[in-house]
Every structure is written in structure tokens, then in C-alpha cells.
MARVOKE-970410 format. One line per field, with one value per residue: residue in one letter; x, y, z of N, C-alpha, C in turn. Coordinates in steps of 0.2 Angstrom, whole numbers, plus 2048, in hexadecimal, padded with zeros to 3 digits. Layout:
N
r c(A:...)
npx c(X:...)
npy c(Y:...)
npz c(Z:...)
capx c(X:...)
capy c(Y:...)
capz c(Z:...)
cpx c(X:...)
cpy c(Y:...)
cpz c(Z:...)
END
This chain:
327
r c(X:X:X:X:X:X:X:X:X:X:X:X:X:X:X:X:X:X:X:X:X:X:X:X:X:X:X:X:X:X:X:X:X:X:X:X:X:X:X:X:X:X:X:X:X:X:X:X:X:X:X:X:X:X:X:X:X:X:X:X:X:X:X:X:X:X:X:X:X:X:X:X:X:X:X:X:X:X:X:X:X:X:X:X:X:X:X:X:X:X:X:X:X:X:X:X:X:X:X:X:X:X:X:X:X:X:X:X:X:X:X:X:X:X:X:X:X:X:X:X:X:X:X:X:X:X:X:X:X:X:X:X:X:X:X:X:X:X:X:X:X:X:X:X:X:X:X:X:X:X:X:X:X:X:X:X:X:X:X:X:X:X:X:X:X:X:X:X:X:X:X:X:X:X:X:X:X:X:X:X:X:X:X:X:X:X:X:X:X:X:X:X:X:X:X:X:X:X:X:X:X:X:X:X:X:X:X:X:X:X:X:X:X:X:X:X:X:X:X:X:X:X:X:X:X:X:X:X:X:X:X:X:X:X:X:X:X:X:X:X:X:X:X:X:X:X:X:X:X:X:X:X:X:X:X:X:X:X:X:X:X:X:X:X:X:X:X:X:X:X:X:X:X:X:X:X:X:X:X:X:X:X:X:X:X:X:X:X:X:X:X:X:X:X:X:X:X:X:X:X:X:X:X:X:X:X:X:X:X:X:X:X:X:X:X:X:X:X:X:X:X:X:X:X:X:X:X)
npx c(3E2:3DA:3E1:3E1:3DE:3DF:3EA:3F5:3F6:3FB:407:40E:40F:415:421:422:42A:433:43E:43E:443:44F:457:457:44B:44A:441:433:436:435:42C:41D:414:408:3FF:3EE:3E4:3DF:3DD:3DD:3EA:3F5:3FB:407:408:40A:414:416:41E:425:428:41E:411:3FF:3F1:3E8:3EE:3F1:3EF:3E2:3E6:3E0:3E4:3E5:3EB:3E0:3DA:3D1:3CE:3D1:3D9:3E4:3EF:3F6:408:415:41A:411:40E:41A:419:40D:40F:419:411:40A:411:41A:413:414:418:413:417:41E:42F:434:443:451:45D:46B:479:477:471:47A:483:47A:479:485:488:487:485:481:489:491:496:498:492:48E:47E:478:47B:471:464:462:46C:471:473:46A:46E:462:461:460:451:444:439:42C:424:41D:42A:432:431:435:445:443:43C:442:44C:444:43D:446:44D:44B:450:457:45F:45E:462:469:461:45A:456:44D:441:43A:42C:427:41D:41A:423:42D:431:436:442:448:44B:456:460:463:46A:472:47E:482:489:491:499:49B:4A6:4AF:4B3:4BA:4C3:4CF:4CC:4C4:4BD:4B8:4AB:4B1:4AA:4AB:4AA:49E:499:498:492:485:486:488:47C:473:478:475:467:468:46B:462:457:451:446:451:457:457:454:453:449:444:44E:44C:442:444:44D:443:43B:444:445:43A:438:442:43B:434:439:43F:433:42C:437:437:429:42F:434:42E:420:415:407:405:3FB:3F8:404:410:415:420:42B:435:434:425:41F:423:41A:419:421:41B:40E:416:419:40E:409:413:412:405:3FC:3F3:3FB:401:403:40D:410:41D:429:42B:434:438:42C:42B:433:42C:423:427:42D:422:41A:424:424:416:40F:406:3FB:3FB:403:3FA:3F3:3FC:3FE:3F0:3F0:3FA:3F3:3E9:3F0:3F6:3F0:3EE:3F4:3EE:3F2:3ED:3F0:3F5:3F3)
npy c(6DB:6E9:6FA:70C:716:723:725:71F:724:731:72B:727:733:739:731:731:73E:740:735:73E:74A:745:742:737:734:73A:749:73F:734:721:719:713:70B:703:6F6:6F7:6EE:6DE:6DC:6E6:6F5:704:710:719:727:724:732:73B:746:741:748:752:74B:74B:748:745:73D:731:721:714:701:6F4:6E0:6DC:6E7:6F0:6FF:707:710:724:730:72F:72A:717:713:70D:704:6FA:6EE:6E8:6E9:6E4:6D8:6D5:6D5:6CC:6C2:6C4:6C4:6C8:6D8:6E8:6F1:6FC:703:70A:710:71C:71F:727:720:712:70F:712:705:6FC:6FD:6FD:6EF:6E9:6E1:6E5:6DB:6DA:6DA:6E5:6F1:6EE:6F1:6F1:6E4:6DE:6E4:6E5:6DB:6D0:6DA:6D7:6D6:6D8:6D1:6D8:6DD:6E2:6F0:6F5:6E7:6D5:6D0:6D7:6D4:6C7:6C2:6C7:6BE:6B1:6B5:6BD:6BC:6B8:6C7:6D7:6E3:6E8:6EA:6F0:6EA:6F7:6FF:702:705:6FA:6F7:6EF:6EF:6EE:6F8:708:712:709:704:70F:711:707:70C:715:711:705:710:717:70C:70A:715:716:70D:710:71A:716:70D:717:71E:712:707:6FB:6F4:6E4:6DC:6CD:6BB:6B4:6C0:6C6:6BA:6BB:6C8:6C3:6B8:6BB:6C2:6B5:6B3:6B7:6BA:6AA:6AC:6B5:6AC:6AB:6A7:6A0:6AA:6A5:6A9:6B7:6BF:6B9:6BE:6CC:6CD:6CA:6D6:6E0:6DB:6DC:6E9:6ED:6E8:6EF:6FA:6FC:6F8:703:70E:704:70C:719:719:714:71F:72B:729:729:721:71A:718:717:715:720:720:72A:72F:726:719:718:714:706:6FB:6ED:6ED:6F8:6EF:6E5:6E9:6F3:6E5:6E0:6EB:6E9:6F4:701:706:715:71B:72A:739:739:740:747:74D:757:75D:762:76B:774:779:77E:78C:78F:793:79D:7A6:7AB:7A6:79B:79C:794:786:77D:77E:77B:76D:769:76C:762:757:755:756:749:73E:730:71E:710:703:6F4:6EA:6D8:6D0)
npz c(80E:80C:808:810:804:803:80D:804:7F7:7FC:802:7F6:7EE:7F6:7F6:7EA:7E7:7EF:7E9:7DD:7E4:7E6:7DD:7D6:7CD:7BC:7B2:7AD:7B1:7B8:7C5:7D1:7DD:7E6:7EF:7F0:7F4:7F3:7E4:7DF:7DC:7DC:7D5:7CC:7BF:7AD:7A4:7AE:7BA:7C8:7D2:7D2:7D4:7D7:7E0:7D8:7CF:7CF:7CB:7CE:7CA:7C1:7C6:7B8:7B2:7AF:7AC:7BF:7C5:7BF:7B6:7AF:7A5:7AA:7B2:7A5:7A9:7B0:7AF:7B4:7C3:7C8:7C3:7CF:7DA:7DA:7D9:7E5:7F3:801:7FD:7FD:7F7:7E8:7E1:7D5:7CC:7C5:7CC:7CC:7D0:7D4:7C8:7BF:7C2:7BC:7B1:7AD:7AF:7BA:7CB:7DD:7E7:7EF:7FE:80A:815:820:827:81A:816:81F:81D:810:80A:7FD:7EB:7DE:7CC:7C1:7B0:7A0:797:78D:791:79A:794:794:791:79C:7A9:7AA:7AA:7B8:7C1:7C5:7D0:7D8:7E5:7ED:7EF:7F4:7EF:7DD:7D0:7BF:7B0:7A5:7A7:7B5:7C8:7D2:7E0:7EE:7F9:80A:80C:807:80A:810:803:7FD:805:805:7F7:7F7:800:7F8:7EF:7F5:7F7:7EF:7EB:7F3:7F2:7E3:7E8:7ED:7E5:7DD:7E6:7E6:7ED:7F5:803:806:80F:818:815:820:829:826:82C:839:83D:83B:844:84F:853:852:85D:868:868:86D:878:880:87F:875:862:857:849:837:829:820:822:82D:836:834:83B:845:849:849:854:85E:85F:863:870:875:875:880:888:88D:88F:899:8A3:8A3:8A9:8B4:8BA:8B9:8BD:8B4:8AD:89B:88F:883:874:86B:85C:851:841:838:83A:83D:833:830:82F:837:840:849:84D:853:85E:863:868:871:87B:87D:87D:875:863:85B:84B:842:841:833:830:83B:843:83A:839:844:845:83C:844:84E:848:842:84C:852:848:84A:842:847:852:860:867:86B:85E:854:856:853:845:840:845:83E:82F:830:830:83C:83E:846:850:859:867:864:86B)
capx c(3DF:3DA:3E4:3E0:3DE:3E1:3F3:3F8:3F5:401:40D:40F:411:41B:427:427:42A:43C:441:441:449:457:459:453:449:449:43B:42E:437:434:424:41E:40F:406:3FC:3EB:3E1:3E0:3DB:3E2:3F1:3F3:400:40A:404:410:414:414:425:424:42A:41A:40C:3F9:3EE:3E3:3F2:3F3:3E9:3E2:3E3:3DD:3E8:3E5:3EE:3DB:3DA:3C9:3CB:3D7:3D8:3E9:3F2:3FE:410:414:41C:40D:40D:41F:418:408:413:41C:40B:406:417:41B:40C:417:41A:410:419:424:430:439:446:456:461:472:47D:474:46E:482:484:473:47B:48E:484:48D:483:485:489:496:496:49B:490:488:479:476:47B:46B:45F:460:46E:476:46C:46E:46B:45D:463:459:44C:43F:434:423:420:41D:42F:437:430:437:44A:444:438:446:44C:43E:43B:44E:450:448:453:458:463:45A:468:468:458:45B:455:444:441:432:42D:41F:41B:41C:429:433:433:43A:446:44E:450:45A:462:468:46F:477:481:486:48B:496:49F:4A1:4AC:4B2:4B8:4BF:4C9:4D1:4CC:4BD:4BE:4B2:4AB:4B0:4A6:4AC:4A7:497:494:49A:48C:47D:486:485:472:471:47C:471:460:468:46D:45E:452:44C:44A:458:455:45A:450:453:441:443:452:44B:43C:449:44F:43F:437:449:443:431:43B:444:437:42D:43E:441:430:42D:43B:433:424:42F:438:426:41A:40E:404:404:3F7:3FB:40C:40F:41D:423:430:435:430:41F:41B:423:413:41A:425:415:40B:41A:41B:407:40A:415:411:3FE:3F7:3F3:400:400:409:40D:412:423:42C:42B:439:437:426:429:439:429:41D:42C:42E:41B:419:429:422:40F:409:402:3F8:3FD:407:3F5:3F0:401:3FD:3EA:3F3:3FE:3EF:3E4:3F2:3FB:3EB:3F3:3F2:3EE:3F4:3EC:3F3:3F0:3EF)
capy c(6E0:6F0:6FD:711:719:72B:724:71B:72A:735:729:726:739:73B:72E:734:747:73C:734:745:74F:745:741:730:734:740:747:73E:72B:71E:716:714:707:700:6F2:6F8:6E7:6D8:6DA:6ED:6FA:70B:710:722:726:726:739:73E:746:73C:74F:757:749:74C:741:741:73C:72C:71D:70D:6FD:6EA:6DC:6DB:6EE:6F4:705:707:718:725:733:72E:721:715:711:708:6FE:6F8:6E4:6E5:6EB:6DE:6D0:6D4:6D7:6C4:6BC:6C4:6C5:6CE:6DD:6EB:6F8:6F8:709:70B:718:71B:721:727:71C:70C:70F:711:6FF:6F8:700:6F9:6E8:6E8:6E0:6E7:6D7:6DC:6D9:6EE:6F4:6EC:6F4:6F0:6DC:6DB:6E7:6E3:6D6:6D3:6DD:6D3:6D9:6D4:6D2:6DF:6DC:6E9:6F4:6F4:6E1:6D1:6CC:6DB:6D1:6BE:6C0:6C9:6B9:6AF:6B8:6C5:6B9:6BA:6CE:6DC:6E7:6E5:6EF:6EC:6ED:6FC:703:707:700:6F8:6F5:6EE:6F0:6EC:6FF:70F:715:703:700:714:711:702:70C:717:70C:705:715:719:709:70B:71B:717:70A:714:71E:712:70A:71C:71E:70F:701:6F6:6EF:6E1:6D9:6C5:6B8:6B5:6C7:6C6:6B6:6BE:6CB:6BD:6B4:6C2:6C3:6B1:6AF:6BD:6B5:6A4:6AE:6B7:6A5:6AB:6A4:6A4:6AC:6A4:6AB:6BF:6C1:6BA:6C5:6D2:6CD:6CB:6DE:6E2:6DA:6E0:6F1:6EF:6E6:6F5:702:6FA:6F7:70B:710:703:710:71F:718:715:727:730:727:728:71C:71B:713:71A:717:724:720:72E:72E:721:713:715:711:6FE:6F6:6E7:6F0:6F8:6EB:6E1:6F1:6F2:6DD:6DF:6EE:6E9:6F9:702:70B:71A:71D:72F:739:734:744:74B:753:75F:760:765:771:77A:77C:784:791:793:797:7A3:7AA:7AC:7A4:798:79C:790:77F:777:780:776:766:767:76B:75C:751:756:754:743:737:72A:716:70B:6FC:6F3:6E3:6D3:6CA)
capz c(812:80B:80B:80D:7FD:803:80E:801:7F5:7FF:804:7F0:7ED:7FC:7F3:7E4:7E8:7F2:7E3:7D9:7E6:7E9:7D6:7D5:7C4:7B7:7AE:7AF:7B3:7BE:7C7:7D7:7DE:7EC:7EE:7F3:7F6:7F0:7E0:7DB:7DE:7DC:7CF:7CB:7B8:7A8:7A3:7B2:7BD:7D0:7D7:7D4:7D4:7DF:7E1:7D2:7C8:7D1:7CA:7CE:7C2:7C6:7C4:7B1:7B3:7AB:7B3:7BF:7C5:7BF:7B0:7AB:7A3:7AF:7AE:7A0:7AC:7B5:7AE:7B9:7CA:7C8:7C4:7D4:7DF:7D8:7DD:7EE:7FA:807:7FA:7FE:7F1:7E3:7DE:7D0:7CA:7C4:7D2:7C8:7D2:7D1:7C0:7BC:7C2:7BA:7A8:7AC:7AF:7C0:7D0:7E0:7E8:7F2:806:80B:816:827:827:814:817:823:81C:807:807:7F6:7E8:7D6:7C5:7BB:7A7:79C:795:78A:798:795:78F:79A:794:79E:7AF:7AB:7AD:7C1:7C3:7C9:7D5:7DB:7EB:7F0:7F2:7F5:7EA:7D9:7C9:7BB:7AD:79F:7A9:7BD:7CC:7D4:7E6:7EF:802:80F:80C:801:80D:80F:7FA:7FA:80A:7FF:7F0:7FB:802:7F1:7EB:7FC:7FB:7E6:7E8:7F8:7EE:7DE:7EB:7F0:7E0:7DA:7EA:7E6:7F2:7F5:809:809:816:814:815:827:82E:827:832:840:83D:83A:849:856:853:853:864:86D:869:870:882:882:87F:86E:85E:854:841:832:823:81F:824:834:838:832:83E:84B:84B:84C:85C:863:861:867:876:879:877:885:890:88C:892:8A0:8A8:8A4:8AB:8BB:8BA:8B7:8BF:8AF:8A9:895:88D:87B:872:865:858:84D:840:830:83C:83D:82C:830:834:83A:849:84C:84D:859:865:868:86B:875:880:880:87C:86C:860:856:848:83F:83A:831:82E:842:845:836:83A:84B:844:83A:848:853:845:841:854:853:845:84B:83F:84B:85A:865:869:867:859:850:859:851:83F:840:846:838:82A:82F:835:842:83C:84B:850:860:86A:861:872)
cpx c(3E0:3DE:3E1:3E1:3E2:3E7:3F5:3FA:3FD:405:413:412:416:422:42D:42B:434:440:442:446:450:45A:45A:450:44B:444:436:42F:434:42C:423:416:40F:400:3F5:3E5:3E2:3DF:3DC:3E8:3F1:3F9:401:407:409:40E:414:41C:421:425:424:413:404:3F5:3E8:3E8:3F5:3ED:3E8:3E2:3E1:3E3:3EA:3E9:3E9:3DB:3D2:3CA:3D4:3DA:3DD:3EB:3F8:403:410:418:419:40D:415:41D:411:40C:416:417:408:40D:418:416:40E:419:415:411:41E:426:435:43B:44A:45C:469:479:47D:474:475:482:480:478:482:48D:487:487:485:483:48F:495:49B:498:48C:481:475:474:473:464:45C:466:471:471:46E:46B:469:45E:45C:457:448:43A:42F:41F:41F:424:433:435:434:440:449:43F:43C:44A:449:43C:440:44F:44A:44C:456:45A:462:460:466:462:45A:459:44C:446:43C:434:426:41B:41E:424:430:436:439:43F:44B:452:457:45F:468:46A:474:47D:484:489:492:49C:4A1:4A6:4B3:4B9:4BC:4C5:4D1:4D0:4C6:4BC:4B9:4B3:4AB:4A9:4A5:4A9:4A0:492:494:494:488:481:484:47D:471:472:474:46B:45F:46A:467:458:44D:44D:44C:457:458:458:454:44D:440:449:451:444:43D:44B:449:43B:43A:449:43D:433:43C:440:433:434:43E:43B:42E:433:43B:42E:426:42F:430:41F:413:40E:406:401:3F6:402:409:415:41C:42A:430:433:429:41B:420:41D:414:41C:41E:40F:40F:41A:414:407:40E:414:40A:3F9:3F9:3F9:3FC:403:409:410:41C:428:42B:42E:439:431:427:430:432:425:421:42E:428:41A:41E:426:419:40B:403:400:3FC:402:400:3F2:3F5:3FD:3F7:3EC:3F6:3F9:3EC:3E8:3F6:3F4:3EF:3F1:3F1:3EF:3F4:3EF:3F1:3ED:3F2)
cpy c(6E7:6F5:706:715:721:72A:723:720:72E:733:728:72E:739:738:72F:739:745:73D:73A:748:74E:741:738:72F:73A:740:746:735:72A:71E:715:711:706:6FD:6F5:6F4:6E2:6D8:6E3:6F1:700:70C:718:720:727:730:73F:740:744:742:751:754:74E:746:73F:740:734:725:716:707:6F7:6E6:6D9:6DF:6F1:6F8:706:70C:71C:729:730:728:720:715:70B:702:6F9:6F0:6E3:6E4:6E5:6D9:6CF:6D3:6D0:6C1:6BD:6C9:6C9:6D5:6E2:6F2:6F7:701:708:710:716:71F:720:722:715:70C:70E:709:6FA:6F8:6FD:6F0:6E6:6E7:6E1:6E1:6D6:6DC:6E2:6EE:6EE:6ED:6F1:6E6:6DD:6DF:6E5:6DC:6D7:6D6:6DB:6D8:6D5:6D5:6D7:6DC:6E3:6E9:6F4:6ED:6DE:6CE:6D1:6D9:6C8:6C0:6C3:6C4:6B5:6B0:6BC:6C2:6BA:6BF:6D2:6E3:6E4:6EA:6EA:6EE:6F2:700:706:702:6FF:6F5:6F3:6EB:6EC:6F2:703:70F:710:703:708:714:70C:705:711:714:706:709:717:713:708:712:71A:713:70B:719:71E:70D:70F:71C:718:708:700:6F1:6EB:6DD:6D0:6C2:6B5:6BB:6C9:6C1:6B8:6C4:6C5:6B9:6B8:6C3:6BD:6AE:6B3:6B9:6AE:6A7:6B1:6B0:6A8:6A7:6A6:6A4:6AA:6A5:6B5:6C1:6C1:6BD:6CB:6D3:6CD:6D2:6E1:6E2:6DD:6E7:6F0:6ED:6EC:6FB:702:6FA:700:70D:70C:709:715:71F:717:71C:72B:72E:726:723:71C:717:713:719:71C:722:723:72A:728:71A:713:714:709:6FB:6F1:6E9:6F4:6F7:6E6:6E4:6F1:6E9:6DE:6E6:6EE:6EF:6FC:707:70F:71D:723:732:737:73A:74A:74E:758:762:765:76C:777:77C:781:78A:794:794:79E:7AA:7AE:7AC:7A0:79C:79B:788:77A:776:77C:76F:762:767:764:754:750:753:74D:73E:732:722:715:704:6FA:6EC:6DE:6CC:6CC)
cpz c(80E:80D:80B:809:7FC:807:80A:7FC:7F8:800:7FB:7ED:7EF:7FA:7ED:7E5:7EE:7ED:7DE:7DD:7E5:7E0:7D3:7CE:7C1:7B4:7B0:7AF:7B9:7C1:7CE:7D9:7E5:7EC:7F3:7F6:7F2:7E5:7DA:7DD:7D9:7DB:7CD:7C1:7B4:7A6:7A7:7B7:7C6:7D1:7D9:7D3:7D8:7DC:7DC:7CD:7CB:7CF:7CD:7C8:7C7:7C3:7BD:7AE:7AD:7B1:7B5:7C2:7C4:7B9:7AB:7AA:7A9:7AE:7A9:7A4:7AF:7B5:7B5:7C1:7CA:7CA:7CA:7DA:7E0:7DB:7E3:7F2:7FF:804:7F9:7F8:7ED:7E1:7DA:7CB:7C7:7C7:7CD:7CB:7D1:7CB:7BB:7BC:7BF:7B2:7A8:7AF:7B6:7C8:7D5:7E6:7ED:7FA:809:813:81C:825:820:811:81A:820:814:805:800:7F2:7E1:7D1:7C2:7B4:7A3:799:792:790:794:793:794:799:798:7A7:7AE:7AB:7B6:7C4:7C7:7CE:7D9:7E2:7F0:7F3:7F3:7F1:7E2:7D3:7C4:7B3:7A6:7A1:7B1:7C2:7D0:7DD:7E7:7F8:804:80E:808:804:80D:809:7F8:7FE:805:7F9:7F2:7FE:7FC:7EE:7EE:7FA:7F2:7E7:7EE:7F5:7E6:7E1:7EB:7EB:7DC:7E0:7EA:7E9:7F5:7FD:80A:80F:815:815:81F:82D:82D:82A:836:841:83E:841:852:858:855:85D:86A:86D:86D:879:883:881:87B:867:858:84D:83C:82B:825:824:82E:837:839:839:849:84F:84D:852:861:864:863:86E:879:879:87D:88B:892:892:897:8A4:8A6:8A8:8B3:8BC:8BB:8BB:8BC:8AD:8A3:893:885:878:86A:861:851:848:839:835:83E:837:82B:835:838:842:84D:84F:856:85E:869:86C:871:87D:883:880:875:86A:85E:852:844:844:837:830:836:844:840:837:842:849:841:83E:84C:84E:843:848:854:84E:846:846:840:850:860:864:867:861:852:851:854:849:83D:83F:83F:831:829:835:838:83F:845:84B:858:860:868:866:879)
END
């Protein structure tokens, strides 16, 4: 499925301009893709700093990585991000930095393999290190061939790290997500002490999920994917329990859901939520609580009008995706 050129665009900026702030690259490192159909992807361009991209500096290539619109050269990395596009079909984006934490453990050959952190077991799991290899060639892809099905994170050693998502946002959330959980345990190994979670308390997680789906008469997950597809149905469950009792409390109707925030750029949740609530979503924009902090200060300050004269700014600069009920 095609995707839009001009969301796709922004959400690639928007990543980049991440990764710089919070010091993810230097210069002008690191890459950043998204698969734009079947048959191409849209690629950040070598020479270029992720902080201060626009949108004419963003190119397309084709599967052969021949560029077909797009002034500049790509990353020289781009045979990496293909190869990946060609092996996993569920990969809609590929980000790669060098996040100072990570990139420490990529360079001291050190996998963050370590059972720490809840949140980090269910969402990435273990994160291996890929043996180095020259950047730029097609052998700087064959040691992350046999495992690139396995994870969705990965410390590439003497180079930094590579994630890959459903989405711009998912593939830049993970890399996050892999710095967040390196930096917590280089803390962790200065402080002294390393409290992992055994092998035991990690079933006891996976069991609690598995127990609940067997009282509630669902079925019971045993792939990542289906866990992962697990948490998600359990939140479109409860957005629907939530607002059935508003809908008592209020007496409105809704025939719209709107969903704000880092979860309406997971298609899949918004996709289960219209299924399950029977009418259509709408998702954007992603950053709504600062948006809504600068319209209460462009109102204080007059440099808006009014409440709708925000509301119609907002519509104009974050188009809404749609997601209707698939039965």
C-alpha cells in the first residue's frame, strides 16, 4: 500500500530533527527511511545534519537504490535499509544513529541482553549485537541477516544502533527506547549493582498476560507479535469501556473517535479501536499537549483571535489519517 509522500516527508524530518536534539547523531551521521510502496522508500540524504533537514532534501530511490526523484545523493547506507525492506514485510521504517550510550556498548562489543527493565522485556526484548562489518558495502548487511527476523533492535558493533518499526515514529520510539535502557544500566553498572530480573520473574510477567486472556476467554499469546497484539486490542477494549460511560454520564452520542498523542501514529491500535468501536478514527496530531500549551499562549498573547481560529491552525498543519471499521 502506498504511502503519503508529503506525511511520510514530515514524519522523517520530525525524526530527524529528535535524533539531533537529543544527541543521537553528530554532524551529519546517521539515516532514516521509510518504505514508501512496494517498489520504493524515501531516504534522508548523505551530507546532510537530521537537525535541520526540509523536504527537498529528502529523496526517493527504487529497490536497486537508483535515485528517481531527489537533488541529492542518499545515505551511503541505503543497500542496509533495502536489504531490510526485502526481508521484513512488517518493516515500514528503519532509523539509524549513534546514541552515546548504546554506541558505548556496540564499541565495548557488549549486548544488551540482560532482562532489567519490564517495560523493555515486552516492547524490544533482548537487543543482540551484530559483528562489524565495512558500512556502505553489501557485506555490512550479512552478519544482521540472521538475526534481523528475531528483533526489532540491534547494536551494530564499532558503529552504533539500527532499529526498525511499523512506522517513522515506532522505528524512532525503539531507538529511544534502546538508549533509555543502556544508559539506565551503564548507571547501573557504575553504582555498583546490576539487579536482573531472573528467568523466573520474567515468566511470571508473560504468565500474568497469558493467565488474564485465559479468564477473560481470549486467545492466549505466544509469539512477541501476538503479545504485542495482545496489549493492543486491550487498549482499544478499554477505550471503548472508557467511553461507553461517558456515553452513559453525558448522554452524547459519538460517532467520531479522535485519538491524540504518540499512539495515533500505531496504525494497528487504530485500526483495532475503529473495529472495535464500529465507527471511524482519527488520528493526529502527535504532539498535543504542546500544541495545545502554544495555543493557550498564542490566545494570552493575542496573537490569535480566537479558540477556533487555533483549532482551524492545528487542522490545516496536522491532516487527520482515517481509519473506518473493517466489519
Amino acid at each position: 500500500m502506498k504511502q503519503d509522500l508529503a506525511c511520510l516527508k514530515k514524519a522523517i524530518i520530525d525524526a530527524g530533527r529528535r535524533v539531533y536534539d537529543r544527541g543521537y547523531v553528530a554532524s551529519n551521521d546517521g539515516n532514516i527511511s521509510a518504505r514508501l510502496d512496494k517498489s520504493h522508500i524515501l531516504i534522508t540524504p548523505t551530507g546532510v545534519s537530521k537537525g535541520f533537514m526540509n523536504s527537498a532534501d529528502l529523496i526517493i530511490i527504487d529497490y536497486k537504490g537508483n535515485v528517481v526523484k531527489g537533488k541529492k545523493k542518499p545515505s551511503s547506507e541505503s543497500l542496509l535499509h533495502l536489504r531490510i525492506y526485502k526481508e521484513r514485510s512488517d518493516v515500514n521504517s528503519v532509523c539509524h544513529a549513534h546514541p552515546p550510550y548504546a554506541t558505548g556498548f556496540a564499541v565495548a562489543c557488549i549486548p544488551l541482553n540482560q532482562n532489567i527493565l519490564p517495560e523493555v522485556i515486552i516492547s524490544l526484548g533482548s537487543i543482540p549485537l551484530v559483528p562489524y562489518a565495512v558500512t556502505g558495502t553489501e557485506e555490512f548487511c550479512t552478519p544482521l541477516l540472521p538475526i534481523l527476523k528475531h528483533y526489532d533492535a540491534f547494536l551494530l558493533a564499532n558503529h552504533g544502533a539500527l532499529t526498525v518499526g511499523r512506522t517513522v515514529l515506532d522505528a524512532y520510539h525503539k531507538m529511544e527506547t534502546l538508549e533509555h535502557i543502556a544508559k539506565i544500566l551503564f548507571i547501573a553498572q557504575h553504582l555498583g549493582n546490576v539487579n536482573k530480573l531472573d528467568d523466573k520473574q520474567v515468566q511470571v510477567l508473560i504468565s500474568r498476560i497469558e493467565e488474564y486472556c485465559v479468564k477473560t476467554h481470549q486467545l492466549v499469546p505466544k509469539s512477541k507479535g501476538e503479545f504485542i497484539r495482545c496489549i493492543l486490542e486491550s487498549l482499544a477494549f478499554k477505550y471503548k469501556d472508557i467511553v461507553e460511560r461517558i456515553k452513559t454520564i453525558t448522554g452524547i452520542k459519538i460517532e467520531t473517535l479522535h485519538i491524540v498523542g504518540g499512539g495515533s501514529q500505531n496504525d494497528l491500535l487504530n485500526q483495532l479501536t475503529a473495529n472495535e468501536f464500529g465507527i471511524p478514527v482519527a488520528a493526529n496530531p502527535v504532539e498535543a499537549t504542546a500544541l495545545g500549551n502554544i495555543l493557550v499562549q498564542a490566545l494570552a498573547k493575542k496573537v490569535l483571535s480566537s479558540l477556533q481560529k487555533g483549532r482551524e491552525l492545528v487542522a490545516n498543519s496536522y491532516p487527520l489519517k482515517w481509519y473506518k471499521p473493517a466489519y
